[in-house]
VEXPAGU-121214 format. One record per atom (N, C-alpha, C, CB): x, y, z. Coordinates in steps of 0.001 Angstrom, whole numbers, plus 524288, in hexadecimal, padded with zeros to 5 digits. Atoms other than C-alpha are relative to their C-alpha. Glycine has a CB too. Layout:
<rs>
XYZ
...
</rs>
This chain:
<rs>
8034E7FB7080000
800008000080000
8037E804D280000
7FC3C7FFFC804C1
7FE757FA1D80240
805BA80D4C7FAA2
7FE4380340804E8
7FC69802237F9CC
800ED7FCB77FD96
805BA816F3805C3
801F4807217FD9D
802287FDA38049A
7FC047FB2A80114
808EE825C88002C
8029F802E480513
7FCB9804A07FCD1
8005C7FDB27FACD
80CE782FE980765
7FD4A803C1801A5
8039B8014D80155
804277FD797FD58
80670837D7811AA
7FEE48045B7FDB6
800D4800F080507
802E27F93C80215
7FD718449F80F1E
7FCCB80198805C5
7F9C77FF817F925
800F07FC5A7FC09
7F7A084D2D8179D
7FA58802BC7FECE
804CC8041C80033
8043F7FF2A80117
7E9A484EF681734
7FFA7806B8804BD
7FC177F9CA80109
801667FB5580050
7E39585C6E81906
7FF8D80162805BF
7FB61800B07FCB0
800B07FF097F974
7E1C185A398276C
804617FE3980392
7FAFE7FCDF8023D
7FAD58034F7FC70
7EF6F8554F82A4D
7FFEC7FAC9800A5
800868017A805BC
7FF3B804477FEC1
7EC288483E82A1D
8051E7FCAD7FC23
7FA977FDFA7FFEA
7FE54804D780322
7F75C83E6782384
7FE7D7FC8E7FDA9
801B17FDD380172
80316804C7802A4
7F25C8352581B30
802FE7FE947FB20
7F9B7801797FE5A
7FDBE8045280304
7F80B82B2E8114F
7FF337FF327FB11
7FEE77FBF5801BE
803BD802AA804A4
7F4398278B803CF
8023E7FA3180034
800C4803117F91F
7FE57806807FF71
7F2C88179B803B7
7FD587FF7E7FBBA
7FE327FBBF80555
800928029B80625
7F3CC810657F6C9
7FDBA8035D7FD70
7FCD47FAD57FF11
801657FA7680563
7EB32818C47EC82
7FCA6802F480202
7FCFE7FE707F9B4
806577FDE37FE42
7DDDC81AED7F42C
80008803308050C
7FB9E7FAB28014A
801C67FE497FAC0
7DFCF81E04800C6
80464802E5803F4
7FDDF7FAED802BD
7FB517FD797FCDC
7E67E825E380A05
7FDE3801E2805D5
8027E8057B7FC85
7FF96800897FB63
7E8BE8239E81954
8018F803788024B
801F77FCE38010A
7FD387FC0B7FD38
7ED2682B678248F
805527FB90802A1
7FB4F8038880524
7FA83804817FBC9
7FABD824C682C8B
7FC337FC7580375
8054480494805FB
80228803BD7FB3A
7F09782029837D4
7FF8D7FB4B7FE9A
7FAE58013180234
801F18040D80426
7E9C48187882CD5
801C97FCB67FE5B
7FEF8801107FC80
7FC77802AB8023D
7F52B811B782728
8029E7FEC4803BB
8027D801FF7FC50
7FD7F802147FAFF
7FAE1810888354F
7FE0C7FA5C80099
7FE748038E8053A
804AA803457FEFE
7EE17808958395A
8003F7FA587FC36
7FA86803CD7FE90
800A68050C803E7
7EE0C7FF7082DB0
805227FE0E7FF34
7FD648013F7FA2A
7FB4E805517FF84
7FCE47FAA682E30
7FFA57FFA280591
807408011A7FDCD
800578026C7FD30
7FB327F86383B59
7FBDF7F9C080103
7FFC9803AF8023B
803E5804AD800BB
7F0707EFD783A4C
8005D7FBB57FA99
7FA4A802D77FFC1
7FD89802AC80501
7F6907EA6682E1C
7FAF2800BC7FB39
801AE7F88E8017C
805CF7FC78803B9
7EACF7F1398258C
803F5801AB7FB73
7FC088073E803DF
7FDFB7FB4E804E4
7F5AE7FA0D81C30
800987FDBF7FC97
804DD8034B80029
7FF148034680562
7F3077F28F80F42
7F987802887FD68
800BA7F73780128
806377FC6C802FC
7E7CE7F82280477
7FB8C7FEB7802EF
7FDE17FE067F924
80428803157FE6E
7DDB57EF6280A41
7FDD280371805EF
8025B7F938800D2
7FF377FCE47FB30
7E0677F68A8184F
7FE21804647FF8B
804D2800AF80199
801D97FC3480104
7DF29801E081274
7FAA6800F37FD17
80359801A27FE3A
805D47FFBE80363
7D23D800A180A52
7FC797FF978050A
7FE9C7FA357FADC
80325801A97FA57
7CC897FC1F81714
7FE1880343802A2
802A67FDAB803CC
7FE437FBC87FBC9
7D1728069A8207D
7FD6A805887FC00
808627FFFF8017E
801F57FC0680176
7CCD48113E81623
7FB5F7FF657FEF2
80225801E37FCD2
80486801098000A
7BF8180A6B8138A
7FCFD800C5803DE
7FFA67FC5E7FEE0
804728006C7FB53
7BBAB809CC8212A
800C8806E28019B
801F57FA6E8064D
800377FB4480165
7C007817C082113
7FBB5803A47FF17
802177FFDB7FCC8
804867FE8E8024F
7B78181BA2816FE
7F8CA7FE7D80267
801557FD887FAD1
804898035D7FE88
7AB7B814DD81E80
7FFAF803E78051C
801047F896800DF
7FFFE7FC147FAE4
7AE2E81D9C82A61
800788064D80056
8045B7FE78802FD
800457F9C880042
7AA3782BCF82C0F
804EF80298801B4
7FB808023F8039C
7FD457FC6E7FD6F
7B4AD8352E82D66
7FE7F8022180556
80058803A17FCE7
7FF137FCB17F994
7B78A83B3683B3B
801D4804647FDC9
804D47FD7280524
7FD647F9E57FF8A
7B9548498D83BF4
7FEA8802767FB34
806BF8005C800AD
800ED7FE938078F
7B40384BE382EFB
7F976800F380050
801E07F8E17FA48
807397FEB780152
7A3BD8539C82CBF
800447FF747FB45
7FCC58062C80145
802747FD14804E0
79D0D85282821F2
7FC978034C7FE1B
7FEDF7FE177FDFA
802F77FB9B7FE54
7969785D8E81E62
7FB5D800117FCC1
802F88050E7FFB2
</rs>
């Protein structure tokens, strides 16, 4: 899995681009080689269930 390198989102956060689609923060990619998760599959997962869960800290207006 292709990790680039880091960027710097608008709010200071760090975040990753992984393989073509997707892009993590460090915690994210911490979390999943610890648990032995950091392979595409890991990642499709971890950003699916993601997507399924409302943002925190975020209105819509």
């Amino acid at each position: 899995m292709v990790v680039g390198f880091p960027m710097q989102t608008a709010d200071g956060e760090v975040v990753f681009p992984v393989g073509r689609d997707f892009t993590l923060t460090a915690d994210q990619i911490l979390k999943l080689l610890e648990s032995g998760e950091l392979h595409a599959e890991g990642v499709r997962r971890l950003v699916a269930a993601q997507a399924a869960t409302p943002m925190r800290g975020h209105q819509t207006h």
